[in-house]
Kinemage of the C-alpha trace (Angstrom):
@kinemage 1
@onewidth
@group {chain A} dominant
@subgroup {mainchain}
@vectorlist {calphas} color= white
{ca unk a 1} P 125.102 102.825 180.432
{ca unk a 2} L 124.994 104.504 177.034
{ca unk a 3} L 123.043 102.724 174.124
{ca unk a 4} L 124.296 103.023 170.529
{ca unk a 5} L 121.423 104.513 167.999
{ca unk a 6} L 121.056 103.490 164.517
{ca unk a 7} L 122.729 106.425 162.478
{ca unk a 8} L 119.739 108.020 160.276
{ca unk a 9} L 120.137 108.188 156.072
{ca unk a 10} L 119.925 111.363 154.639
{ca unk a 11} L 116.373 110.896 153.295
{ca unk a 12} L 115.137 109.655 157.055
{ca unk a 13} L 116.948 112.225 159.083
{ca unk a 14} L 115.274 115.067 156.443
{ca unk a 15} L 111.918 113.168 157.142
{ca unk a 16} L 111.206 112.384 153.318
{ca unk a 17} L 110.955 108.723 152.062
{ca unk a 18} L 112.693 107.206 148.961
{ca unk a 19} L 112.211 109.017 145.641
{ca unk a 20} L 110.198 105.514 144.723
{ca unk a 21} L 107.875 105.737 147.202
{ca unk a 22} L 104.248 106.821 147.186
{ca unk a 23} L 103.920 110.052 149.486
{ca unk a 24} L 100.220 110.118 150.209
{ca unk a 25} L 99.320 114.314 149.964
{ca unk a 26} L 102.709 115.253 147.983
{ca unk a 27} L 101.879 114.824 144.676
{ca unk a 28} L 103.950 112.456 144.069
{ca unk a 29} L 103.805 108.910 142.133
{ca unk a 30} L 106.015 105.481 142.766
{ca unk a 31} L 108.068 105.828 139.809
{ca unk a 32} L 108.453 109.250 140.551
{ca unk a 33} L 106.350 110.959 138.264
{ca unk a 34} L 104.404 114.056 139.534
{ca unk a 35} L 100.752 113.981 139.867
{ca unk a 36} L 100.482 117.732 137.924
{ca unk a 37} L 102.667 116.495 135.170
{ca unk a 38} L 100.369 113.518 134.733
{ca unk a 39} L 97.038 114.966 134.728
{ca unk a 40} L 98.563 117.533 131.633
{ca unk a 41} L 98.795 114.236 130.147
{ca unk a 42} L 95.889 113.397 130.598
{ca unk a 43} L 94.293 116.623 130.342
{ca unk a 44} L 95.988 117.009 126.072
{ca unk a 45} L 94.676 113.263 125.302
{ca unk a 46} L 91.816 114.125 126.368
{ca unk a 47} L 92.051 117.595 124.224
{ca unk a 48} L 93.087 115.244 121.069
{ca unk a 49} L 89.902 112.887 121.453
{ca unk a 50} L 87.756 115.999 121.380
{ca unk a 51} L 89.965 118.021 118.185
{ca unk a 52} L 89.438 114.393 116.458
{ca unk a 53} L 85.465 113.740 117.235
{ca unk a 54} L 85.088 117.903 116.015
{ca unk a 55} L 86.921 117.130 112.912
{ca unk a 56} L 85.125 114.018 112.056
{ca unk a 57} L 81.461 115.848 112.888
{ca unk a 58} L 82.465 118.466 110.592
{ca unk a 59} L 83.385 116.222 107.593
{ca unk a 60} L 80.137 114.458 107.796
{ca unk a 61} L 78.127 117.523 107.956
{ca unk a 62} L 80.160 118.988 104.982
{ca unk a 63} L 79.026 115.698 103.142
{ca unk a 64} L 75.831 116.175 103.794
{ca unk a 65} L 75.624 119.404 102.560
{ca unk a 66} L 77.434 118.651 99.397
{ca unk a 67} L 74.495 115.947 99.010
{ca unk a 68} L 72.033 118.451 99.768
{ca unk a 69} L 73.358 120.906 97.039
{ca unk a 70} L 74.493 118.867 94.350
{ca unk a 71} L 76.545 120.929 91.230
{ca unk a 72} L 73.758 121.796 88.753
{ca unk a 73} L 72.990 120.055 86.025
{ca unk a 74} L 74.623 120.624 82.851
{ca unk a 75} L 71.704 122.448 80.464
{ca unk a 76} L 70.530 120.950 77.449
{ca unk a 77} L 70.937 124.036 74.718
{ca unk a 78} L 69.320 122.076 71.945
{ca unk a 79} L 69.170 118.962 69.634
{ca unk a 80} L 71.233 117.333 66.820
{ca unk a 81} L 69.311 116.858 63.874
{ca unk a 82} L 70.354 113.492 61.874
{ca unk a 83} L 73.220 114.127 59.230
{ca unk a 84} L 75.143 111.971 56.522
{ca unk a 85} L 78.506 113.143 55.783
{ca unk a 86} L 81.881 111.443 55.120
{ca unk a 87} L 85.151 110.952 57.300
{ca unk a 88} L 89.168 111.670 56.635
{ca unk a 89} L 89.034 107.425 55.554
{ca unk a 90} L 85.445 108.002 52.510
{ca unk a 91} L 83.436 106.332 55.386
{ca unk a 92} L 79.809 107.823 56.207
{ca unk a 93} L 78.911 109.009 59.273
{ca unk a 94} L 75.754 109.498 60.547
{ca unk a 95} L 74.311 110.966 64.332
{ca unk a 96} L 73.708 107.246 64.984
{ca unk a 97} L 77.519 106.282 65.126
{ca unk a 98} L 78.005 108.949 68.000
{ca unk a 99} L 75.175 107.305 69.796
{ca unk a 100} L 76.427 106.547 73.629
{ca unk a 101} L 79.824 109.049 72.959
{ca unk a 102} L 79.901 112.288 74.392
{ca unk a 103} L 81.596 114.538 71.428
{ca unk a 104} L 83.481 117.810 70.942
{ca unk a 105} L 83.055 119.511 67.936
{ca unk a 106} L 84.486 122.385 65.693
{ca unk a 107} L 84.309 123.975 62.538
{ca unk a 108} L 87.325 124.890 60.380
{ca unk a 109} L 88.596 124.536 56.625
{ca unk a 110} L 91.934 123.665 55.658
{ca unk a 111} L 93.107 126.431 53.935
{ca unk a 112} L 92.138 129.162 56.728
{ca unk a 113} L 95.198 131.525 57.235
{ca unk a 114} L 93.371 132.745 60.522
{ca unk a 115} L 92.371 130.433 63.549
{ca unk a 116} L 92.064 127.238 62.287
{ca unk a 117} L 95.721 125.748 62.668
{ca unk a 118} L 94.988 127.142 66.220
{ca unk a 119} L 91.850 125.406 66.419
{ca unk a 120} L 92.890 122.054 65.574
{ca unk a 121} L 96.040 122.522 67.723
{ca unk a 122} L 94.125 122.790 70.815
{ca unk a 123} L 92.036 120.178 69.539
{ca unk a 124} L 94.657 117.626 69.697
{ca unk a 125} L 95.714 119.365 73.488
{ca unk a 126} L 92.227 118.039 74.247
{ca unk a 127} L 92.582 114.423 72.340
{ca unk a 128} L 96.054 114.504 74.604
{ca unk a 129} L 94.316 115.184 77.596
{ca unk a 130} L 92.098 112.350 77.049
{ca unk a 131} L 92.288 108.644 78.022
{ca unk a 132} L 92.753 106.955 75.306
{ca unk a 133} L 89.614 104.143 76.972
{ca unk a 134} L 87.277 107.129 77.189
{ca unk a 135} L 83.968 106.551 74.946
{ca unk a 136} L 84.540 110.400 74.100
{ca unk a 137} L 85.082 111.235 69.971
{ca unk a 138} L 86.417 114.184 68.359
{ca unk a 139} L 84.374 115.922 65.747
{ca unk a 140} L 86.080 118.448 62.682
{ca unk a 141} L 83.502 119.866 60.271
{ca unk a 142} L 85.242 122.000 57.312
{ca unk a 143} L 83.134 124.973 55.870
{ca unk a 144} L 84.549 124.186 52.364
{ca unk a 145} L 83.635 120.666 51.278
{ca unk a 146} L 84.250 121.545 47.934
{ca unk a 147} L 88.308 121.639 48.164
{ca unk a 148} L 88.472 119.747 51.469
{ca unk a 149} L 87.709 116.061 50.131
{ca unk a 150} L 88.385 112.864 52.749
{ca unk a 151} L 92.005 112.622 51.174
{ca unk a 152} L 92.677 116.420 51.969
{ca unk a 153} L 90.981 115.920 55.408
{ca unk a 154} L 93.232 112.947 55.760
{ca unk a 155} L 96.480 114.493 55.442
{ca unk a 156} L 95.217 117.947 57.742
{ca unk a 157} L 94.688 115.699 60.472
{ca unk a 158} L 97.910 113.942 60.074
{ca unk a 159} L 99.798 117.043 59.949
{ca unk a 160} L 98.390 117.599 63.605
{ca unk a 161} L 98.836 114.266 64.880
{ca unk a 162} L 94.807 113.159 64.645
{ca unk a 163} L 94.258 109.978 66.180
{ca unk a 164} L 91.616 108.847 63.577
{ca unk a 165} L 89.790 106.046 65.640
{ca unk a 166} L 88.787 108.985 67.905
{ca unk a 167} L 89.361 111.880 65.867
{ca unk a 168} L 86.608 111.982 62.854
{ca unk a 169} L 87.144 115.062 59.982
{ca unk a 170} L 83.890 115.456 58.133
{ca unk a 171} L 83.021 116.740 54.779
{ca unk a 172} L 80.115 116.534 52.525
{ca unk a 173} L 77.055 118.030 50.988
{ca unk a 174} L 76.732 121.974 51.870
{ca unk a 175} L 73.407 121.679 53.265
{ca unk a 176} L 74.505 118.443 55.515
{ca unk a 177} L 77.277 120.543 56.929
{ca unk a 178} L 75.041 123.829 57.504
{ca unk a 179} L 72.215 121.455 59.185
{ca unk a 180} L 74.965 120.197 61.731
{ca unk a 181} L 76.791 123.116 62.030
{ca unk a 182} L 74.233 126.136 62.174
{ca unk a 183} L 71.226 124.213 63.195
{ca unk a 184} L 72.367 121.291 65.782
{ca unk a 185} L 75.839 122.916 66.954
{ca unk a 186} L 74.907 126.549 66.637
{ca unk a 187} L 78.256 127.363 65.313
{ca unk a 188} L 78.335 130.173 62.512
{ca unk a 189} L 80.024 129.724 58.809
{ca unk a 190} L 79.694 132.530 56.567
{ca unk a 191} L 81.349 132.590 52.929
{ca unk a 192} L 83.164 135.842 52.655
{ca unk a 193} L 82.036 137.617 49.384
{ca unk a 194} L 85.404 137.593 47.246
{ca unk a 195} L 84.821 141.532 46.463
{ca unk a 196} L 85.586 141.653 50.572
{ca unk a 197} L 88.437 139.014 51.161
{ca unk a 198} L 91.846 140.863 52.145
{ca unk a 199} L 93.429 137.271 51.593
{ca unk a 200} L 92.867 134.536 48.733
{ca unk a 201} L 92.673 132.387 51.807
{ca unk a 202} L 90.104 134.425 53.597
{ca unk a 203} L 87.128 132.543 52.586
{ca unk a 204} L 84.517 132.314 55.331
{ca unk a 205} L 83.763 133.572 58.928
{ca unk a 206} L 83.174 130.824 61.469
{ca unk a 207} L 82.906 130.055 65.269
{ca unk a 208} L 86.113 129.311 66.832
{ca unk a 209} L 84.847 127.573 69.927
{ca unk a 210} L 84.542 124.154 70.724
{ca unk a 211} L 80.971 122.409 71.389
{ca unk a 212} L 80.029 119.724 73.352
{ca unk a 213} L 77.134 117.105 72.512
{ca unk a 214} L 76.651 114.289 74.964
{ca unk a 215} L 75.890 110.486 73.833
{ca unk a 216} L 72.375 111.055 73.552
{ca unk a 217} L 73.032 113.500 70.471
{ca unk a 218} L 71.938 116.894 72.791
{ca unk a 219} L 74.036 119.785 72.660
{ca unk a 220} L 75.474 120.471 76.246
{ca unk a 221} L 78.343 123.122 76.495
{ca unk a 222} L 80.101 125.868 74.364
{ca unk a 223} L 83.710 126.795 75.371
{ca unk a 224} L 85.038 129.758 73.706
{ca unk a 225} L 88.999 128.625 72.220
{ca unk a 226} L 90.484 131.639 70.847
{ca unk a 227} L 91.108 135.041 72.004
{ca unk a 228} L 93.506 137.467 73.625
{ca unk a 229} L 92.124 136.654 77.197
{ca unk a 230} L 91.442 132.997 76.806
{ca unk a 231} L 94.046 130.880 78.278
{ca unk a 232} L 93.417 127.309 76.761
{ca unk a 233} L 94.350 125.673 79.926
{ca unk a 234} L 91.736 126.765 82.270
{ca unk a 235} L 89.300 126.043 78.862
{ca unk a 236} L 90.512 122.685 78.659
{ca unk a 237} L 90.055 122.041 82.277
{ca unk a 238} L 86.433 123.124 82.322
{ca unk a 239} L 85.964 120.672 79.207
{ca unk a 240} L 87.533 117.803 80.811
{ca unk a 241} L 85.244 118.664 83.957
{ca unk a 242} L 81.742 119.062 81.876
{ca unk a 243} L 82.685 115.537 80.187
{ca unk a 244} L 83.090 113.920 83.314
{ca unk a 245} L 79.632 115.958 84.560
{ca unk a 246} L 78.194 114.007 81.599
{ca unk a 247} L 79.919 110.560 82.324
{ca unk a 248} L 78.089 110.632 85.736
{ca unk a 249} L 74.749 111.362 84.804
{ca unk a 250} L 72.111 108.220 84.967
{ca unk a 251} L 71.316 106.849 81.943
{ca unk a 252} L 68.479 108.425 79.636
{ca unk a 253} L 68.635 111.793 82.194
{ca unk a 254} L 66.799 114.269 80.993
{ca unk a 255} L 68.334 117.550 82.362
């Protein structure tokens, strides 16, 4: 008597199970995903947790250090006396109206032939660069009050495109300008003797660099403006920079 036996599938007769089924010692997974490609899985989130915890130490220790070492304070190089002059509009000014407003400050006159239109052009650069809601004023002293009356004044900073409510031109008494100029701002202005002017517009030597005084009436910064290796854009930058140094410091600091 003969007895008929099952036929064998392919997997059975090679002794392997389905491709779905767990094979204890094979490395393999139901589903049919290997156990060595699952622990690299598991191996590079693992790697990611780590790279993310480093990253987030190192931050916070950078923070702390920044905290630690704070940027230095800006210097105080000196204090504005009190002055009266007169603006561009025949309205006195005084070191009291700047009270609370950080302010930049030049000196020019309006006939200069030399540095001045520069001067005041990179002036207005700077009144550009600032928003328009920032307590910070603009401050243009002339070295010749006698021809550069508020009406004069008034039409110079119109030919630049002055914005008046934050741009202030100021003339007046010859000693009132020197005690700003010279003795709070430390700029220089120096008639020219006429026996040594090369130019009937030549008429005095002056600084050409900007100054800053902050709202306490203290001088701060001086950033030179004109020169063959001055580029007006890094200048300006380091302005913009100081004034917001300034902006941050607590009230009534002393630095």
């Amino acid at each position: 008597m003969f007895v008929r036996r099952r036929a064998k599938s392919g997997n059975e007769s090679a002794g392997r199970p389905g491709w779905g089924t767990l094979c204890p010692g094979r490395g393999v997974f139901a589903g049919g995903v290997p156990r060595s490609v699952a622990g690299s899985l598991s191996t590079v989130g693992v790697g990611l947790v780590l790279l993310g915890l480093t990253l987030a130490v190192l931050l916070a220790l950078a923070l702390v250090a920044v905290r630690r070492n704070p940027e230095p304070p800006v210097p105080v190089l000196g204090t504005v006396p009190d002055f009266v002059l007169t603006n561009q509009s025949g309205i006195a000014v005084t070191r009291a109206d700047l009270r609370g407003h950080p302010w930049v400050a030049d000196i020019i006159f309006t006939r200069c032939a030399g540095p001045c239109p520069i001067l005041t052009r990179r002036m207005k650069m700077l009144q550009d660069a600032l928003p328009a809601d920032r307590p910070v004023r603009l401050v243009t002293l002339t070295t010749d009050p006698a021809y550069d009356t508020p009406e004069v004044l008034r039409r110079y900073g119109e030919k630049f495109g002055a914005d008046f409510r934050r741009w202030w031109f100021l003339t007046g008494a010859p000693e009132q300008i020197a005690r700003l100029a010279v003795d709070g701002l430390k700029l220089t202005a120096l008639e020219i003797p006429e026996e040594q002017r090369s130019h009937p517009a030549e008429l005095f030597i002056h600084s050409t660099t900007f100054v800053l005084v902050d709202g306490q009436g203290r001088l701060r910064a001086s950033f030179e403006t004109v020169g063959e290796d001055v580029d007006f854009q890094t200048v300006q930058r380091r302005i913009l920079r100081t004034i917001r140094r300034l902006e941050r410091e607590p009230a009534g600091s002393q630095s």
